[in-house]
C-alpha positions, 0 to 999 in steps of 0.5 A, a space after each residue: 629830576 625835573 629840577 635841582 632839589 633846594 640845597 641847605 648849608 645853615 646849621 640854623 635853617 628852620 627845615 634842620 630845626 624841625 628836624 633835630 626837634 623830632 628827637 623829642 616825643 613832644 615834637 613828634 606829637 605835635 607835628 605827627 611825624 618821625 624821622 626815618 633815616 638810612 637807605 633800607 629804611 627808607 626803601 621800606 618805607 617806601 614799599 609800604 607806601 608810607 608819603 614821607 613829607 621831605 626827603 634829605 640827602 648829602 651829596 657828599 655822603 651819596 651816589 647818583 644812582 642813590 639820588 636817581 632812585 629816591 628823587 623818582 620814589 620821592 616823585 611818586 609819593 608827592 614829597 620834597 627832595 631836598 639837599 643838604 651839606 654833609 654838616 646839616 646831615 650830621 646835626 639831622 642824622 641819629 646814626 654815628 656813621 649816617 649813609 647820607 639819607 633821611 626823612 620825614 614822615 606821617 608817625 606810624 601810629 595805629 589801634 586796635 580798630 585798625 587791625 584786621 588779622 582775619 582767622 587763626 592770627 598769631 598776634 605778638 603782645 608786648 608789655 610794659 616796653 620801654 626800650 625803642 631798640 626792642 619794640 624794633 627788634 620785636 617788628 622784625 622779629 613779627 615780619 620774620 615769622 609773618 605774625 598777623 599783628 603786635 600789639 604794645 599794651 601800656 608801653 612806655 615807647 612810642 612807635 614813632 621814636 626814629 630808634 623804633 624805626 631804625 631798630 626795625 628796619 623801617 617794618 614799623 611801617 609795614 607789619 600791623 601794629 596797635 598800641 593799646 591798655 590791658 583791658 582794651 588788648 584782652 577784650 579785643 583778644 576774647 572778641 576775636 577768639 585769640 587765645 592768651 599764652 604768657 611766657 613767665 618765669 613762674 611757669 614751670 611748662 617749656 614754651 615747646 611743649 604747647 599748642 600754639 594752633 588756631 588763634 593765639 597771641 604769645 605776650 611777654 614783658 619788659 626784662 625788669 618786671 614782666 608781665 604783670 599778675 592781671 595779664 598772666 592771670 587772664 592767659 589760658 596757658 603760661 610758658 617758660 623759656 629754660 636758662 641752663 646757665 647763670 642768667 635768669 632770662 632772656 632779652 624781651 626781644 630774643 624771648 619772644 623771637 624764640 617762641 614765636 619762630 617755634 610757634 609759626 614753625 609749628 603751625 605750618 606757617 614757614 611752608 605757606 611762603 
């Protein structure tokens, strides 16, 4: 570093407000950013070239070769370094037993016209989601399987909510994303030459038993209602995951981690790396 980073100790400065307001969807919207906090998270950020507006750190919470690191990446990409006492920290951070490292950044947002997943995609659809920790989960789970894309039609969650991104391990801002409504979503889907696979508990078929080469995208629902009757119906295929025990079904996340780990297994896609 250059020069000192400014140093803030009033839980009332104005920089601490604008961060605690980010907690609210409205504040996002308003100011188009999110909040991204932890080392890792904000690493990944970093690698996925995202320019985050201010970097916060708490000297009491950090080392100096974390503070070395981040003041260079924070060079690079143009964005404020800024030190903060361990209290502003506290009031800023999400986590309970926060690593002393948060940001802001540009909100992740992204559409259909912004994906290009090129031939034979495996695209991730999600319905209906409400729960940020699953939309995260649901991103790692697509950079685990190297899926082409995800695709949230009518969610409730927005991808810029800081448990998205903390949830995902900061993937929200490297694996392709679109938010999007049914009709666009299957429009788009025909237009590509992606075929619809829907797991429903209505499906007698075990999500094994199909075939999942060439373009395909796999959806699945929130747990309280599922997919709904308009996108099952336009899917060429409906699977089922089979419960032994008592529980009816599955986490939205872990069922579609379990498809979609089968479904790139089968098409080859873990030998490609």
């Amino acid at each position: 570093m250059n020069a000192k980073p400014k140093h803030i100790t009033s839980l009332h400065n104005e920089q601490v407000k604008n961060v605690v307001a980010l907690k609210k969807r409205r504040a996002r919207r308003r100011t188009g950013l999110t909040v991204v906090e932890a080392k890792a998270e904000l690493r990944a950020a970093f690698a996925a070239g995202v320019r985050p507006r201010t970097v916060f750190y708490s000297p009491d919470l950090v080392n100096d070769d974390e503070v070395s690191e981040f003041a260079a990446a924070a060079g690079e990409a143009g964005s404020t370094l800024v030190s903060v006492s361990s209290e502003v920290f506290a009031k800023m951070a999400y986590r309970e037993s926060p690593d002393g490292w948060l940001a802001t950044a540009p909100l992740p947002e992204r559409y259909l016209d912004d994906l290009s997943v090129g031939s034979d995609p495996l695209v991730l659809v999600v319905e209906g989601v409400e729960k940020p920790g699953n939309l995260g989960a649901i991103l790692r789970t697509a950079d685990g399987v190297g899926a082409d894309a995800v695709i949230a039609t009518d969610a409730v969650v927005d991808w810029g909510n800081p448990n998205v991104v903390r949830a995902s391990k900061g993937m929200v801002f490297s694996v392709p994303h679109a938010s999007a409504g049914l009709a666009e979503t299957l429009t788009w889907l025909a237009e590509g030459d992606i075929r619809l696979i829907a797991a429903t508990p209505d499906s007698a078929r075990f999500y094994g038993e199909v075939d999942y080469s060439g373009g395909v995208a796999v959806a699945v629902g929130a747990e309280h209602a599922g997919l709904t009757s308009s996108l099952v119906e336009a899917a060429s295929e409906r699977i089922v995951i089979p419960m032994i025990g008592y529980a009816d079904s599955l986490n939205v996340s872990t069922s579609l981690a379990v498809i979609a780990y089968h479904a790139q297994w089968q098409r080859g896609g873990f030998h490609k790396r």
